[in-house]
VOPAGU-2260 file (C-alpha; in pm, 1 decimal, decimal comma):
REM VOPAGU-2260
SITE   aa  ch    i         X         Y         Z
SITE  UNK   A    0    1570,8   -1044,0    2229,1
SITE  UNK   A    1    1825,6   -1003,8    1963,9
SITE  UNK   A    2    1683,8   -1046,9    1596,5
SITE  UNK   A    3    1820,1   -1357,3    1432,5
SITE  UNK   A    4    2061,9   -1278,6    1096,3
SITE  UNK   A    5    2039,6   -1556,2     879,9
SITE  UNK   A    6    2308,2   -1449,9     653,5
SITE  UNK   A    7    2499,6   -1546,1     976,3
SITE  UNK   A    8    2296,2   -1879,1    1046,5
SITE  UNK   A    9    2301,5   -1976,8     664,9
SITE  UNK   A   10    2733,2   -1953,9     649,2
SITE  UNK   A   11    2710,5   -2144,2     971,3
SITE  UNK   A   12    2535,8   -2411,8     859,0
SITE  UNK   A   13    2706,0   -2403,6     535,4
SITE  UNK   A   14    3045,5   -2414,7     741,4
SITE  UNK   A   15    2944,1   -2741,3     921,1
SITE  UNK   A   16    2842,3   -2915,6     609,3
SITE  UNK   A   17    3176,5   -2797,5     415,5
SITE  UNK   A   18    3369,7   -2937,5     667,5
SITE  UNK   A   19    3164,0   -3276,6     722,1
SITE  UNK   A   20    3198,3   -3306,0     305,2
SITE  UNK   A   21    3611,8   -3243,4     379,3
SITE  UNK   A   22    3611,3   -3517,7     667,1
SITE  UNK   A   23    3433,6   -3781,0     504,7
SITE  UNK   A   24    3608,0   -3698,3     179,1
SITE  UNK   A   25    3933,1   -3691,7     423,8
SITE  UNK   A   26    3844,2   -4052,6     536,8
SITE  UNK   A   27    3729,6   -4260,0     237,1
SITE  UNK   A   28    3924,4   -4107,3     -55,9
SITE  UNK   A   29    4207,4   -4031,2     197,2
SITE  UNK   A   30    4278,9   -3673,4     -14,6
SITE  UNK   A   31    4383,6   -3411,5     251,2
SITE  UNK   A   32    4493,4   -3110,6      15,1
SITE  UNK   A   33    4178,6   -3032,6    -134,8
SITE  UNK   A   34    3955,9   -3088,2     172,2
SITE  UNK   A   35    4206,1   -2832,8     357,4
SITE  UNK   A   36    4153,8   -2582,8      93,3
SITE  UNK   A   37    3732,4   -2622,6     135,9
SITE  UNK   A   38    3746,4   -2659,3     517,3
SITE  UNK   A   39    3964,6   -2284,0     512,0
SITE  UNK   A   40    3740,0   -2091,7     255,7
SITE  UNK   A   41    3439,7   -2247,5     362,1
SITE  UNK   A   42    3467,4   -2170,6     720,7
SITE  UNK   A   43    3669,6   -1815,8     643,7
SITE  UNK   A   44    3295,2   -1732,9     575,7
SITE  UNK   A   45    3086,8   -1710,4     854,2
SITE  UNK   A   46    3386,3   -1612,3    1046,4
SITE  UNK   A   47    3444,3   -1268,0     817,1
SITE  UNK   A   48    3077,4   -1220,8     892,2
SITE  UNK   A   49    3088,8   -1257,6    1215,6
SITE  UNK   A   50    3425,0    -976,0    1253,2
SITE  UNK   A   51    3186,3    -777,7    1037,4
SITE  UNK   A   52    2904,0    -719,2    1238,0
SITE  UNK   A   53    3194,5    -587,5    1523,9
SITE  UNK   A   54    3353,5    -356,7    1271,3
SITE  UNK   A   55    3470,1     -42,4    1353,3
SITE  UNK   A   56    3309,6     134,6    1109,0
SITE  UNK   A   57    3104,8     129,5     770,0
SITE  UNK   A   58    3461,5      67,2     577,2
SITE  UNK   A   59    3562,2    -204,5     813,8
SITE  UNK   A   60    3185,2    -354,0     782,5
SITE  UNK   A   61    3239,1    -354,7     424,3
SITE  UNK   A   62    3566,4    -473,7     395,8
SITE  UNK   A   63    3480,0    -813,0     619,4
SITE  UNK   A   64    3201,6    -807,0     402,0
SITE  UNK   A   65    3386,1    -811,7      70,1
SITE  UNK   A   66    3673,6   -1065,6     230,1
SITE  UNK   A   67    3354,1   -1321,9     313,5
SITE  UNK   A   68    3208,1   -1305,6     -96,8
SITE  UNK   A   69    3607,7   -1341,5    -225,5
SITE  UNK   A   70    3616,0   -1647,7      -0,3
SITE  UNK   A   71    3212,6   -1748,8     -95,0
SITE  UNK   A   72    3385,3   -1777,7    -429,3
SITE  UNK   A   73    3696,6   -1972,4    -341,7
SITE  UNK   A   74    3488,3   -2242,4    -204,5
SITE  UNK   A   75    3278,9   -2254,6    -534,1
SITE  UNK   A   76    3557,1   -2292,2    -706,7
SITE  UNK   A   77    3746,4   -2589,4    -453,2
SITE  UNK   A   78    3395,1   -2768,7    -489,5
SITE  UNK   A   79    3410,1   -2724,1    -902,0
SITE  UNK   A   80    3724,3   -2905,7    -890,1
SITE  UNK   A   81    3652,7   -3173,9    -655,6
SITE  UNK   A   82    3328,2   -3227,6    -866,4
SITE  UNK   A   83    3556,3   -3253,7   -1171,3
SITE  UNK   A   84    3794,6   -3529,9   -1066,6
SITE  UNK   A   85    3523,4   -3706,5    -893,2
SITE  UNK   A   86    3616,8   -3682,9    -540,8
SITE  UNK   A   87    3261,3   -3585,1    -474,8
SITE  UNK   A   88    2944,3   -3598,5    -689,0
SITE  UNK   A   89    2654,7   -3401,5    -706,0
SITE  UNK   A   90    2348,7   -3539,5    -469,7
């Protein structure tokens, strides 16, 4: 049985909440731009993750590695701003 990688399970999960946030942000505050931004870097993620662990070699590893942290950071920052003009609030 394969070992479970919960850096892989945890950007899942944190995939499927970005984009239920963008959705319901989508539907009652009807703002597309910004939730399109989250639902890309959010989701960019897991998915660099999971190219990673089928890299071609240490250097590839890394760089999928690096590419999912740049876009880790993008998100932060997508989610700053929404906080900041109130499009979502902290719960």
């Amino acid at each position: 049985m394969a070992q479970e990688n919960i850096v892989q399970k945890k950007s899942f999960e944190f995939a499927v909440k970005a984009v239920k946030l963008a959705y319901a942000v989508q539907k009652e505050k009807k703002e597309y731009d910004l939730t399109r931004q989250i639902i890309r870097s959010a989701t960019s993620i897991g998915a660099n993750l999971e190219e990673s662990m089928g890299g071609q070699s240490d250097k590839d590893f890394l760089h999928k590695v690096s590419i999912s942290y740049k876009e880790a950071r993008e998100t932060e920052y997508w989610l700053r701003l929404m906080l900041e003009v109130e499009l979502i609030s902290k719960g």
